[in-house]
C-alpha positions in Angstrom: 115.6 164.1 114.9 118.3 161.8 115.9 119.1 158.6 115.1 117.6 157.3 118.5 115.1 159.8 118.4 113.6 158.2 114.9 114.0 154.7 116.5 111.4 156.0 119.5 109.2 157.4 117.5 108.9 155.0 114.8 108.1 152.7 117.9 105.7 155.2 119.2 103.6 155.0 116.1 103.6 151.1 116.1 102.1 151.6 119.9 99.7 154.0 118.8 98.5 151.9 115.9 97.9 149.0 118.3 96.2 150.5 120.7 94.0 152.1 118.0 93.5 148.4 116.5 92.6 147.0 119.8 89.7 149.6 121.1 87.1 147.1 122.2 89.9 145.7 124.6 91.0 149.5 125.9 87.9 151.8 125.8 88.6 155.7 126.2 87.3 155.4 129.8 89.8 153.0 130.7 93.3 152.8 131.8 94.7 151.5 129.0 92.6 153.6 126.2 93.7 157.0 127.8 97.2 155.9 128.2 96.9 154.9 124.3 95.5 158.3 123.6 98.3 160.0 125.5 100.8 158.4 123.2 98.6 159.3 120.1 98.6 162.9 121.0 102.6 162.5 122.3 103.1 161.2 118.1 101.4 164.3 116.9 102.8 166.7 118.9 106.1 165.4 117.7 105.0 165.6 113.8 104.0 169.1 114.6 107.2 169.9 116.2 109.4 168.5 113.6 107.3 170.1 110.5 108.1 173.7 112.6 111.7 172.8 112.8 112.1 171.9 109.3 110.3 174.8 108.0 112.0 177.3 110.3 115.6 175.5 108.9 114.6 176.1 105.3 113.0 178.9 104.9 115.2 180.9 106.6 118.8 179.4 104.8 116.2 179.5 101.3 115.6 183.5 101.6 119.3 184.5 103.1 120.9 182.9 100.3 118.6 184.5 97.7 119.2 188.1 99.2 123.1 187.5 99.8 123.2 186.5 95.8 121.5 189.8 95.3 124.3 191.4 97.2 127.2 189.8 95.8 126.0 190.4 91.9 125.6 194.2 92.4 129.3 194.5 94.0 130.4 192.9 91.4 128.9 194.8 88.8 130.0 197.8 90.1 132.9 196.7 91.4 133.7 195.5 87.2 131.8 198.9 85.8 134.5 201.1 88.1 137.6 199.5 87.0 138.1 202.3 84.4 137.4 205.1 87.0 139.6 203.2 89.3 143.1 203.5 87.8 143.1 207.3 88.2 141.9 207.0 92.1 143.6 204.2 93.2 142.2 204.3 96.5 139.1 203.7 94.7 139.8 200.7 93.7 140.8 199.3 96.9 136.9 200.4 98.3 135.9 198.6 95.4 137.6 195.2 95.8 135.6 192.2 96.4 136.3 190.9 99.9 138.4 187.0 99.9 136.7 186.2 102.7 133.0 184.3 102.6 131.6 185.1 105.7 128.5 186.6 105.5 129.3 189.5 108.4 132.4 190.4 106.2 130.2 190.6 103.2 127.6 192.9 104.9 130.5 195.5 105.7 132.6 195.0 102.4 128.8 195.9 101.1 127.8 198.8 103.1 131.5 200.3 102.0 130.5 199.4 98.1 127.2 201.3 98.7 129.4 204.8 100.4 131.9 204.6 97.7 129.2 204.1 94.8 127.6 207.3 96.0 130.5 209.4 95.4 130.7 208.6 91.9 127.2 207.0 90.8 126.9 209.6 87.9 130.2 208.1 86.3 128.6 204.3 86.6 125.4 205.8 85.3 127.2 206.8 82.3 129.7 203.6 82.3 125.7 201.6 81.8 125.0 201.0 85.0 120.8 201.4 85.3 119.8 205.2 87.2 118.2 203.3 89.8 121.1 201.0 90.7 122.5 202.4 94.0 118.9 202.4 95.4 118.1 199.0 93.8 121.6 198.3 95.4 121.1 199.8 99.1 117.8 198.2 99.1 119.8 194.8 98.5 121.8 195.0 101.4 119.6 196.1 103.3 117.1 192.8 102.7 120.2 190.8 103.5 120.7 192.6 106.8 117.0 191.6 107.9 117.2 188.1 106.7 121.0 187.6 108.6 118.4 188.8 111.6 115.9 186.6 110.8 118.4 183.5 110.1 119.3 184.3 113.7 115.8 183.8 114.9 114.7 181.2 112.9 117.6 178.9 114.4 115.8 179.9 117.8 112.7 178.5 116.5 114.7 175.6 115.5 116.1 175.2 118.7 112.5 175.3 120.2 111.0 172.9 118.0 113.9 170.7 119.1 113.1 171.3 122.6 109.5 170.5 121.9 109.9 166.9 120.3 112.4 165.9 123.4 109.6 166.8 125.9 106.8 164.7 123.7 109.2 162.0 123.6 109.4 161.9 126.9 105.8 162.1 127.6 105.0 159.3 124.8 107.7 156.6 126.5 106.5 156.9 129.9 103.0 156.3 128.4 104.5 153.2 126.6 106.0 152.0 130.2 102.6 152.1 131.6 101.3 150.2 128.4 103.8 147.6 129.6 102.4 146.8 132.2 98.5 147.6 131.5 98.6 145.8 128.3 100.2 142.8 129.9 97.2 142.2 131.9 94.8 142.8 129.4 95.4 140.5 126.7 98.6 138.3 128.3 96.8 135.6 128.2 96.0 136.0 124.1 99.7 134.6 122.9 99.0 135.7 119.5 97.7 139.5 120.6 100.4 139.4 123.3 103.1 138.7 120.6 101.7 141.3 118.4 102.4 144.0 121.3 105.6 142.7 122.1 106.9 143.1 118.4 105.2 146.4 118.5 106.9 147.8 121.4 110.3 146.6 120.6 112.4 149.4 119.6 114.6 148.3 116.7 117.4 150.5 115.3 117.7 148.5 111.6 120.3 146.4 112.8 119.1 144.0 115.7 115.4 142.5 115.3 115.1 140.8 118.1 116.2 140.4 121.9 119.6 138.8 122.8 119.3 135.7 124.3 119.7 135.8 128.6 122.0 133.4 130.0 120.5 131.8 133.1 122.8 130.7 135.3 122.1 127.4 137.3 121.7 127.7 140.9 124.5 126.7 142.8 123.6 124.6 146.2 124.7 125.6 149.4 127.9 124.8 150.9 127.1 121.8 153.2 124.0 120.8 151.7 122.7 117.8 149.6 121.2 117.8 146.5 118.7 115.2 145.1 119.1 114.5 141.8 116.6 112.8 139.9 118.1 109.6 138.2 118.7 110.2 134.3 116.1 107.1 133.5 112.9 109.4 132.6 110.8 105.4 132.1 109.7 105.3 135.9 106.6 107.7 137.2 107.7 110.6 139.1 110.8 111.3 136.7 108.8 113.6 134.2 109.9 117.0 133.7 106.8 119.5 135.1 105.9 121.9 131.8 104.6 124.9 132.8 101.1 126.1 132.2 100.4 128.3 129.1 98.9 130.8 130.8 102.5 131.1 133.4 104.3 131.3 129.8 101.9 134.3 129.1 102.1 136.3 131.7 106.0 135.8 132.2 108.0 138.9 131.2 109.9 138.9 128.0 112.8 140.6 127.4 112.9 143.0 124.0 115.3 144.9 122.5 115.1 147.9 124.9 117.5 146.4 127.4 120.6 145.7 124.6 119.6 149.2 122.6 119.5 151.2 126.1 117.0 153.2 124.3 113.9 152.7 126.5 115.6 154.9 129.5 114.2 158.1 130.3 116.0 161.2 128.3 
């Protein structure tokens, strides 16, 4: 996953974990407890994903390197074992030469040429110590890498789909979180403490900002023309005190969280 991709689902699994904490608030029947369960299931279909797509990665790389080592030690033993039948047939020798180039489709031919050249004279690297079974132990190298070059191939399309796979449960388990938003809001906004909890829960942070930037409200500029009223500075007479609003306004009022200044929370 990516770096924003981590930062989601990390956030996911906070969500999950609160909703899972808070059941007696957001039964299964409800709402709420069915959007919570469609962000649990979003999570695990996003482990699964991700364990494919690792496994697909690494087993495939793990068993083409192993059967490209295979190839490249019997060239070079034969390649070594011929040099002494190779300065009476020079154009042996160039048949015989170890490719300079890495790249594993250059390999496979420079291999398949080894294994038509080796045939012509397999009796004299028989009697030079190489084993009686060699060129069969040899074709049946090459032809191992072949399959697994194949199945490299495949494998990175079942890397490709795992990929696929975690963008679409992503998406699934961030619209779930929207509605949470707005369902959880409701439910417990008047709880500050359980209310915090879900806001620090939701947040998305990417290990370097922990908390929202502050907004910048700007004051409200009267109307060309008009007069304003202006309470006098001296807060000593009745009528002069600041109105506080009530806890349950501070409650329910949004808050902003990190998803504006990340831009992470927007639909992929």
């Amino acid at each position: 996953m990516t770096k924003t991709d981590r930062v989601r689902y990390e956030m996911l699994l906070r969500v999950r974990d609160f909703g899972a904490s808070q059941g007696a608030a957001f039964p299964g029947s409800s709402k709420g407890g069915q959007t919570f369960a469609r962000v649990a299931q979003a999570v695990a279909d996003i482990d699964a994903h991700d364990t494919a797509r690792l496994l697909a990665a690494h087993e495939g790389r793990r068993a083409k390197t192993a059967a490209r080592r295979d190839v490249r030690r019997w060239m070079l033993a034969i390649a070594m074992t011929a040099r002494d039948l190779t300065r009476a047939t020079p154009e042996l020798e160039k048949t015989l030469r170890m490719p300079r180039r890495s790249s594993e489709v250059v390999l496979l031919g420079a291999a398949r040429s080894f294994l038509e050249a080796a045939a012509r004279i397999d009796n004299d690297l028989v009697d030079l110590g190489l084993p009686s079974t060699f060129l069969a132990d040899f074709r049946e190298a090459v032809d191992t890498f072949e399959e697994q070059m194949g199945a490299r191939r495949a494998g990175r399309g079942a890397v490709a789909a795992a990929r696929k796979g975690i963008d679409t449960a992503l998406a699934a388990g961030m619209n779930a979180a929207r509605t949470l938003d707005v369902v959880v809001t409701n439910t417990v906004g008047l709880d500050p403490v359980l209310f915090a909890r879900w806001q620090r829960d939701r947040r998305l942070v990417d290990g370097r900002t922990r908390g929202a930037a502050p907004v910048a409200i700007p004051p409200v500029q009267p109307a060309v023309g008009t007069e304003t009223n202006t309470p006098p500075a001296d807060a000593g007479g009745i009528g002069h005190e600041p109105v506080q609003p009530s806890p349950q306004a501070l409650a329910l009022a949004p808050v902003p969280t990190s998803d504006t200044p990340l831009d992470l929370d927007k639909a992929s």
